[in-house]
N, C-alpha and C positions, 0 to 999 in steps of 0.2 A: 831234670832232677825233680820229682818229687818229694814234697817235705814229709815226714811220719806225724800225723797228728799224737801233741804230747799233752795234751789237758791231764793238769795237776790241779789238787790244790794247792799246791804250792805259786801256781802260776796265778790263780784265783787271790792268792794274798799280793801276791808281791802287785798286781795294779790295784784291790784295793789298797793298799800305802801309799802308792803311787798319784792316785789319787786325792789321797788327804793331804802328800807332803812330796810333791813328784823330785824333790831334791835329796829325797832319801834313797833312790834308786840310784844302783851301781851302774854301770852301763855295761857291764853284761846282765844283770835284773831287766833291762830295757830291752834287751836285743831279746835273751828269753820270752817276753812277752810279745814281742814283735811278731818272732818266728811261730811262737804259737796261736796268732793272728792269722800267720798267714798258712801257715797249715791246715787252715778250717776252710782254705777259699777252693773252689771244686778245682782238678789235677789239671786238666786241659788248663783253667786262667794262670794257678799256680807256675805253673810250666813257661807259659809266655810270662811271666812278673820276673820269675828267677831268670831265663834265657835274655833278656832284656837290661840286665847290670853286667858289668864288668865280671871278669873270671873269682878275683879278689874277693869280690863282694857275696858271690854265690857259694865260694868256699866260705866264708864269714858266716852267712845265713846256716848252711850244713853243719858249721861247728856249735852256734846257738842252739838246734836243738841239740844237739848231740853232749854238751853239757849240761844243759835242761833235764834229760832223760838219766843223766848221772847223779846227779843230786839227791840226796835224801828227802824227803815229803817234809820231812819237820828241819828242814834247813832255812826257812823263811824267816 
């Protein structure tokens, strides 16, 4: 499974906040930024990080962006 790189700015705000006050973050804001972390890492490393956790966990990752990509740009 490769991730679809999702750079927002919306993802751009949600870790600066994160940053300033990291207990303002939802933990899907968390998982968002995560995913779109790791969507930047080249496909082949990508591939081995995701094949490497549990099944759960990689459906988890798949739905973070997948929510990420749904959200409105000015929903931050």
């Amino acid at each position: 499974m490769v991730l679809k790189d999702t750079f927002s700015p919306r993802v751009a705000t949600l870790a600066s906040r994160g940053l300033f006050d990291p207990g303002s973050l939802s933990l899907d804001d968390v998982r968002a930024i995560c995913a779109t972390a790791l969507a930047r890492v080249p496909d082949h490393r990508q591939s081995e990080i995701v094949k490497a956790r549990p099944l759960v966990e990689q459906i988890d990752m798949a739905l973070a962006v997948v929510r990420l990509a749904e959200l409105p740009e000015d929903a931050a």
